[in-house]
Every structure is written in C-alpha cells, then in structure tokens.
C-alpha positions in Angstrom: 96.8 95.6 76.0 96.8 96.5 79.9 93.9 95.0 82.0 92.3 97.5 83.9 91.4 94.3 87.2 95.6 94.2 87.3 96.5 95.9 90.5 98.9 98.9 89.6 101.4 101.2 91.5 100.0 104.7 90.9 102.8 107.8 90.4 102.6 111.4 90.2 104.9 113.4 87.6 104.2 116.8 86.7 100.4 117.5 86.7 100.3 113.4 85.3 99.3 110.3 86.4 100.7 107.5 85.6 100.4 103.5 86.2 103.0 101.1 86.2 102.1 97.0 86.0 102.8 95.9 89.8 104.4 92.8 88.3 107.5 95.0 87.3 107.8 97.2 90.7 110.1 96.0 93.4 110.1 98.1 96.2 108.9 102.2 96.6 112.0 103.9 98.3 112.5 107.2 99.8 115.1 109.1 98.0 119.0 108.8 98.9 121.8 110.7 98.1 123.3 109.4 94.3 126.7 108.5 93.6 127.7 109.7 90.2 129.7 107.9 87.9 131.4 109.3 84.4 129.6 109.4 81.2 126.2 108.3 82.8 123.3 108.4 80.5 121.7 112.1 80.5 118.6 111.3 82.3 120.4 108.9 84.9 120.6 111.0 88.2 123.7 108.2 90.0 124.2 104.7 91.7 122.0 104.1 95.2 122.8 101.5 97.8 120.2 99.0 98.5 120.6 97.0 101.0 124.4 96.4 99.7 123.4 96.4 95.5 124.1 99.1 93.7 120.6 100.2 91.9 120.8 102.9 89.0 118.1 105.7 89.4 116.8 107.2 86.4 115.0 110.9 86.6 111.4 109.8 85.0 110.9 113.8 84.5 114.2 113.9 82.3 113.0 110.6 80.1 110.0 112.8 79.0 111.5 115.6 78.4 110.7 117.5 81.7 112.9 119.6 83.7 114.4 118.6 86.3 113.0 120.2 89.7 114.2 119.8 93.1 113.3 116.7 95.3 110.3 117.8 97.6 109.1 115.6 101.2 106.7 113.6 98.4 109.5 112.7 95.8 110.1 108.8 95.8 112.0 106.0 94.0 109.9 103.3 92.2 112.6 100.4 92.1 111.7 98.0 88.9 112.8 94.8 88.0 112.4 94.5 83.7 113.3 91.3 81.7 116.3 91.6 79.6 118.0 88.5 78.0 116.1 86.1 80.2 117.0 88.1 83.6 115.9 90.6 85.2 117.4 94.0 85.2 116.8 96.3 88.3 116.8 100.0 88.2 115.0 102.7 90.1 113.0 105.7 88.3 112.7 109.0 90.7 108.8 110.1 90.5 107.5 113.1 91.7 105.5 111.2 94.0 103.9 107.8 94.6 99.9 107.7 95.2 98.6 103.9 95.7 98.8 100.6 94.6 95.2 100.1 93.0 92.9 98.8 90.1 92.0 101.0 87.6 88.4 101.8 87.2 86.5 99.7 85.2 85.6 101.7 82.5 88.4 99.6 80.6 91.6 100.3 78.6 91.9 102.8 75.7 94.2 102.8 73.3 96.9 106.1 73.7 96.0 108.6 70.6 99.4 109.0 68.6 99.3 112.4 68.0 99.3 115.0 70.7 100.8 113.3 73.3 104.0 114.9 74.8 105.1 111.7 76.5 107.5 109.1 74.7 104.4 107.0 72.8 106.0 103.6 72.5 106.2 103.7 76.1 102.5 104.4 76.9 100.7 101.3 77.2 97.3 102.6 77.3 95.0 105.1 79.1 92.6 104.5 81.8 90.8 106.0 84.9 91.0 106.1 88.5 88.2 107.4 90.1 87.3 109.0 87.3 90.5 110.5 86.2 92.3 109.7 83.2 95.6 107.3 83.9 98.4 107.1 81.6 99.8 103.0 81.7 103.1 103.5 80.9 104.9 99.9 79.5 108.2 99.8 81.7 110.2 97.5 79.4 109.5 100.4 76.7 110.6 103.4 79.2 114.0 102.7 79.4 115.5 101.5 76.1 118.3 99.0 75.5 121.1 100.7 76.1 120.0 102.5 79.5 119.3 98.8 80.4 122.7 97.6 79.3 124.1 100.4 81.5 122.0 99.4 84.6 122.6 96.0 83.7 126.5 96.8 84.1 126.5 99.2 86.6 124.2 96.9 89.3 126.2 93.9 88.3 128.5 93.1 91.7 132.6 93.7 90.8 
C-alpha cells in the first residue's frame, strides 16, 4: 500500500486527479513536437529529444480509454523512470496538466473499490485526499504493461 507522508507529483486528466510515487518521476517537461515511428503502440503519441535521448511519450488519456484532445498552454510531460529487469526504463506519459509535488492528506490510504471504476484497476494503487479531495495513486510500474515497456526499452536504447 501507498503511504500517504510519501511526497507525490500531483497530475490532472480529465476532471481526475491523480498521484504518482515521486520516486519514479524524472523530470516534468513541457510538451515537444513527437517523432513518429511505424507500428507504435496505439496509445504512444512518438519519440522526444531529451537532452540528446530519445524518450517515448505515451498519451495517459488514451491508456484509460479517453479521447484524445488537443494539447492546451497546461498540458505537460511527466518523464518516469520504472524498473524493468534490474534497470531502469524511461518513458514520458503526456497529462493534461501537472499541479504540485505534495503529501497526501493524512486521512490515510484506501483501498480502490473494484467495481465502478473506469480507470485500468491494476494500475490504481489506492485512493487518497488532498486537501480534502479524493486522489487516485496510480502504481506506474502497472500503467504501462510489458510490452509498451519493451518498446520504450528499445526505442530509448542509443543505436
């Protein structure tokens, strides 16, 4: 289970909240134009430079089952690094926008119900608050399965 006195990077997408375990985020980027590559992954919007690495961006929105919707002044990319085989794989996820890096309210964790919930549920860590609102804590290394991670692990690795 989460721990609600773990700092977490706060995201916005749709009319959601959602936290992400600091320990996995990287960076917080503005968005860049994509490079698009053959037979990406569905929800995989391209290839961005970073600082001379090739990142992957996945479109959070299209992972659960959103539309996409056009990039607005508050749309940013969370960059991750998630443990695969003993090394890390990075990859960005494109939010709708970012809000703070922050504790959760004390109120502590609850578990996610299992029915009802539109999101991917092996994904959602638990639920908490922040300042009074319900959080979703999403588990990264359960957002993006093993094949998307095989992908980014490819498509990042240097030719």
């Amino acid at each position: 289970m989460p721990a609600s006195d773990r700092p977490y990077v706060t995201v916005g997408l749709d009319q959601e909240t959602f936290a992400l375990d600091v320990t996995h985020v990287r960076e917080v980027l503005d968005p860049q134009p994509f490079i698009r590559l053959p037979d990406m992954p569905p929800a995989m919007r391209g290839i961005i430079d970073v600082r001379g690495h090739g990142i992957p961006v996945f479109d959070l929105r299209m992972k659960f089952g959103l539309p996409p919707v056009e990039q607005t002044a508050h749309t940013r990319i969370v960059v991750f690094e998630i443990p695969r085989g003993g090394r890390p794989v990075t990859l960005g996820a494109l939010t709708d926008r970012v809000f703070e890096v922050t504790a959760l309210d004390e109120t502590g964790i609850e578990r996610p119900a299992e029915l009802g919930m539109r999101w991917r549920s092996e994904a959602v860590a638990g639920l908490g608050r922040r300042k009074g609102r319900l959080v979703i804590i999403l588990d990264v290394t359960r957002v993006f399965d093993f094949s998307e991670l095989s992908v980014a692990a490819c498509d990042a690795s240097p030719p």
